[in-house]
N, C-alpha and C positions, 0 to 999 in steps of 0.2 A: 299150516297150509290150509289142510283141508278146511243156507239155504232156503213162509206164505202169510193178512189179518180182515177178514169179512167177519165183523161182530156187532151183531146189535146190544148198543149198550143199553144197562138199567139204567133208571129215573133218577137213581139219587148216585150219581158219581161225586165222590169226594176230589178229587183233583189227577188231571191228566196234562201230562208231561211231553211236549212233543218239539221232537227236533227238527226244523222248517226245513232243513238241509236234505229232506224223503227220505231218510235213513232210519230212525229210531221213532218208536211212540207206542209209552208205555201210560198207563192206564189203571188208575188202583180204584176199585167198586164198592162200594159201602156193603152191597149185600154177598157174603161167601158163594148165595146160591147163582149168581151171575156166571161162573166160571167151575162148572161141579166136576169132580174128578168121574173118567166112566165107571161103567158096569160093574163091578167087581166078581160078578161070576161071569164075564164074558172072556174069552182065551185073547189070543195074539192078537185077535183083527180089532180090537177093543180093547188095547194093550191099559191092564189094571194098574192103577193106583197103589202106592204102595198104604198109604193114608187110608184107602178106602176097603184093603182088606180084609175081611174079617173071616176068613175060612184056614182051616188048617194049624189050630194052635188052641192050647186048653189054658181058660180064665182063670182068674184070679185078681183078688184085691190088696190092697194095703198098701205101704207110701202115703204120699202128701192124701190129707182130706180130701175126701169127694172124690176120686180118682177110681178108677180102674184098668187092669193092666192085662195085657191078654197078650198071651207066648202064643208064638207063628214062627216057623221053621221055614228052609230055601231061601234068605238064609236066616240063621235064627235070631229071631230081634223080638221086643218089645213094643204094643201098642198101645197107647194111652188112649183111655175114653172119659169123656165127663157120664154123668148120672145119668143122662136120658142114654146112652151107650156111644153119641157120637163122637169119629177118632179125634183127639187134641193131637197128636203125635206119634212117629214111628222110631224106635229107636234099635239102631241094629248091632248085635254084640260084636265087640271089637272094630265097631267105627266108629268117629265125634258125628261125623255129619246125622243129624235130626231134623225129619222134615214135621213140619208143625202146620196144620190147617190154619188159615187167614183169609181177612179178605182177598174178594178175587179181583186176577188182575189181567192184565192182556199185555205180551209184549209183540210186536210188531215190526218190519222191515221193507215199509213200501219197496225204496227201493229194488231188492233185490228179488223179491218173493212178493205173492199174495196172501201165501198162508199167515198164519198170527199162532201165539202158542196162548191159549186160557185155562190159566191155573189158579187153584187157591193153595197153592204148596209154597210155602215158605220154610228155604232151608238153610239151617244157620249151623254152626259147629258147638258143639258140647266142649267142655273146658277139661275132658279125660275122656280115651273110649269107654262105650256103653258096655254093661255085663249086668247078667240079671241078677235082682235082687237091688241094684242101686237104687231103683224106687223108694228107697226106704233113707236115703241118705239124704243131709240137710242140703248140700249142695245142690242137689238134684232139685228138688223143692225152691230152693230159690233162685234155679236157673227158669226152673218151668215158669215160677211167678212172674220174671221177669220180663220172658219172651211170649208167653201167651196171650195172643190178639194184639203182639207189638208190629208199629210197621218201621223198626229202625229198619234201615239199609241191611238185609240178607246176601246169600250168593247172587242169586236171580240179578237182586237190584246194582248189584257193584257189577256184574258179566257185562252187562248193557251200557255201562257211565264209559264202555271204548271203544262202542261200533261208528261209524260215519256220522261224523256230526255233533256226536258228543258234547256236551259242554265241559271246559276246562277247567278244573276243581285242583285249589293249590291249600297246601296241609299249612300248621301255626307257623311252620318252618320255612313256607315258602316254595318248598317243593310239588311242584305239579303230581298230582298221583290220579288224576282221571283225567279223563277225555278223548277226543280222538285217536286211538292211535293207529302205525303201520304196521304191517306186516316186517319188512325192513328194510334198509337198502336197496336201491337197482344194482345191479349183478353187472357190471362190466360185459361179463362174457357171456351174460341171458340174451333171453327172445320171449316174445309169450307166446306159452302154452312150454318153453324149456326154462325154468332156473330163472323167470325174470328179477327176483329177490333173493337176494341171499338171508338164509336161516344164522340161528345161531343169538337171537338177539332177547336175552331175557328179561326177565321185569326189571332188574335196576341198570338196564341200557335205558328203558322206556323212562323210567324218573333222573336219568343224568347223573345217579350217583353211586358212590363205593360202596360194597356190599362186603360183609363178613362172613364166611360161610364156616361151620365148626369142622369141616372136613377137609376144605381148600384152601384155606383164608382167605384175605383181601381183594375181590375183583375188583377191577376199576373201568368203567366206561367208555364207549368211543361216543364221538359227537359227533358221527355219522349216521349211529342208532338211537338218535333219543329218539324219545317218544314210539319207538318200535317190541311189537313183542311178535316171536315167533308163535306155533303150537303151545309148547309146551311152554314157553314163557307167559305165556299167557292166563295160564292156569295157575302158573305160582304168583301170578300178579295178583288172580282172584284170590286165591284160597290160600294162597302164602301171606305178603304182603299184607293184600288187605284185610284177611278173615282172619289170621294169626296162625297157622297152619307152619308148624317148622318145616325149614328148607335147607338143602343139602345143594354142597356145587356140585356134585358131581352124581355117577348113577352107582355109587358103594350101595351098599344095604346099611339102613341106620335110620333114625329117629330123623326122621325128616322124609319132604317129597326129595324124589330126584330130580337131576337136573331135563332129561331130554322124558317124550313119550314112552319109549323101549323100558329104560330105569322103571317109570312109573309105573307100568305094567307087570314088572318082573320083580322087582328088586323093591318097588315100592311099598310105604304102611297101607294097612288100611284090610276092607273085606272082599275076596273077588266074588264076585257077583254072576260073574261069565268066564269060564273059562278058557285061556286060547286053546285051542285045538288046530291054529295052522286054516282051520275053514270058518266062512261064516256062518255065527250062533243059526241055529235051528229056532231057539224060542228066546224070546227078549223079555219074557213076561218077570223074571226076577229084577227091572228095572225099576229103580225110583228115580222121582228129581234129583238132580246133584250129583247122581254118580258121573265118577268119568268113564268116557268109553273110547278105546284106542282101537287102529286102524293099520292096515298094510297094503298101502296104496301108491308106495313107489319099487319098485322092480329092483332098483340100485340098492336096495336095502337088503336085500335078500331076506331072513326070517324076523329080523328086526322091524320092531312096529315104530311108523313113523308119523303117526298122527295121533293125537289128544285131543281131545274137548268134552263139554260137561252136558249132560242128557238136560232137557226143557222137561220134557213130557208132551205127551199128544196136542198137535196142530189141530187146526178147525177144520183138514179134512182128514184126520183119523188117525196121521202118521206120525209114530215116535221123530222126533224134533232135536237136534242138538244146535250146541255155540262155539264154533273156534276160530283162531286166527288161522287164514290162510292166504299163501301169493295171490292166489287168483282174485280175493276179496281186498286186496289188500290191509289185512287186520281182521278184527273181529267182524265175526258176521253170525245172525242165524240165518241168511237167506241163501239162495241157491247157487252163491260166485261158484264157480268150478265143479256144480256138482249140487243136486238136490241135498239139502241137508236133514235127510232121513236116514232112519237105519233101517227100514225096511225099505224094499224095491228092488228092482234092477239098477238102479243109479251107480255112481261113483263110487260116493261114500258107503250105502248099502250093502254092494257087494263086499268093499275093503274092510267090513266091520270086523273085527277079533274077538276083542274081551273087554270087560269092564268091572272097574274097583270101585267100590262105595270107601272112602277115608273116614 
């Protein structure tokens, strides 16, 4: 269900992406410093970097050549620095996801907003959760090898291939797996601003085909909801689907995402990062790119959390930034359909914020 780009760009852009449609226009920078993560000793109102870190955790070396690795607790993970000290990476115990320094990029949603979100965070998933001392492991060494300063397609880059306008990207198979997508359905018995979309519609609604789940088996499609993903389909479209991220049909407890928000947050793998407390967080500052951050913003729900989506990091006016599918946008949006898409303010989304998992 359930948000702004003013940027002057560098001299040497390597190539920018834009969808004529005012909807999307993302932007990759040759120079990292075009897009610098903030302050790292600044609190909430300069909500830190998890990449940019460097306080609260005692150093040390060894692993792959040339490297340095530096322990930091809240939660407790691993920093990678090259030789002059600067972060290559963050890596957090008992989650895949690892955000990696890169060039900076800028993504954007004329349409919907002004703001833009500019980051050099690129975050991609590990092939096992992280635990320390893996620095030392050949795997690890030739994941790092492979992804550092790479600009294959990341989280970031695949979140954006289904907001308005999208272009439409079909696999060896033939099957469509990016582009535009909806939210889902018109609702018969909706109105807007009540139920105009019916929910319910997860990532392989959106590619039109049968999905095997190790816990439910066999789902099969309606051809009402191609190309639609709700919330939380959404997320498994990113980080399941596309990023390899196992998936579960249902909201059991098990090696995989669950299927709705609530699942995700409760029952889901991964590190919480925020814990629900029923009220919204006090401090956001243990947030990185890529976490997911869930919400309680419809009434009908009662303590059940009913919104998903995955944190940006700070827009160009200061405010933590997220991306998800919602009615009101119909589909993916980071702009502001139905609600600023911040987690700080009095907004919508803001107040309804809960908790959030790093996977």
């Amino acid at each position: 269900m359930a948000a702004r780009l003013k940027s002057r760009l560098p001299l040497a852009v390597l190539c920018a992406l834009a969808v004529t449609a005012g909807a999307l226009t993302y932007e990759l920078h040759a120079d990292p410093t075009a897009a610098q993560s903030p302050d790292p000793t600044a609190r909430h109102t300069r909500l830190p970097s998890a990449l940019t870190d460097g306080s609260g955790g005692s150093g040390g070396s060894g692993g792959a050549a040339g490297y340095r690795y530096d322990r930091l607790t809240g939660p407790d993970r691993t920093v990678v620095r090259d030789a002059s000290g600067a972060v290559l990476a963050t890596l957090t115990d008992g989650a895949r996801t690892a955000v990696l320094t890169g060039p900076g990029r800028t993504f954007a949603e004329p349409r919907t907003t002004k703001a833009t979100v500019a980051t050099d965070s690129w975050v991609r998933l590990l092939p096992r959760p992280w635990k320390r001392g893996q620095e030392r492991a050949k795997w690890f060494a030739d994941w790092l090898r492979t992804y550092r300063g790479s600009r294959a397609p990341d989280v970031f880059d695949i979140s954006m291939q289904y907001v308005r306008g999208a272009e439409p990207k079909k696999n060896a198979k033939g099957v469509r797996h990016a582009g535009d997508a909806s939210f889902g359905p018109l609702n018969p018995k909706g109105a807007h601003g009540r139920d105009l979309r019916l929910e319910q519609s997860d990532f392989y609604q959106y590619l039109g085909k049968p999905w095997t789940f190790p816990d439910t088996g066999t789902a099969a499609p309606q051809r009402a909801r191609y190309g639609a993903v709700d919330c939380s389909g959404y997320v498994r479209l990113v980080y399941g689907y596309r990023s390899g991220y196992p998936l579960l049909g249902s909201d059991r407890k098990g090696a995989g995402l669950p299927r709705t928000a609530n699942g995700m947050a409760t029952v889901g793998p991964g590190v919480t990062v925020i814990a629900n407390r029923r009220a919204r967080p006090a401090e956001l500052d243990a947030l990185q790119p890529g976490d997911l951050v869930f919400f309680d913003i419809d009434r009908r729900t009662g303590r059940r959390l009913d919104h998903s989506g995955i944190y940006l990091g700070l827009d160009t006016d200061g405010h933590p930034r997220f991306i998800s599918s919602r009615e009101e946008g119909d589909g993916p949006t980071l702009g502001d359909a139905g609600g600023d898409s911040r987690l700080d303010g009095a907004g919508y989304y803001g107040k309804g914020l809960r908790s959030a998992k790093r996977l």
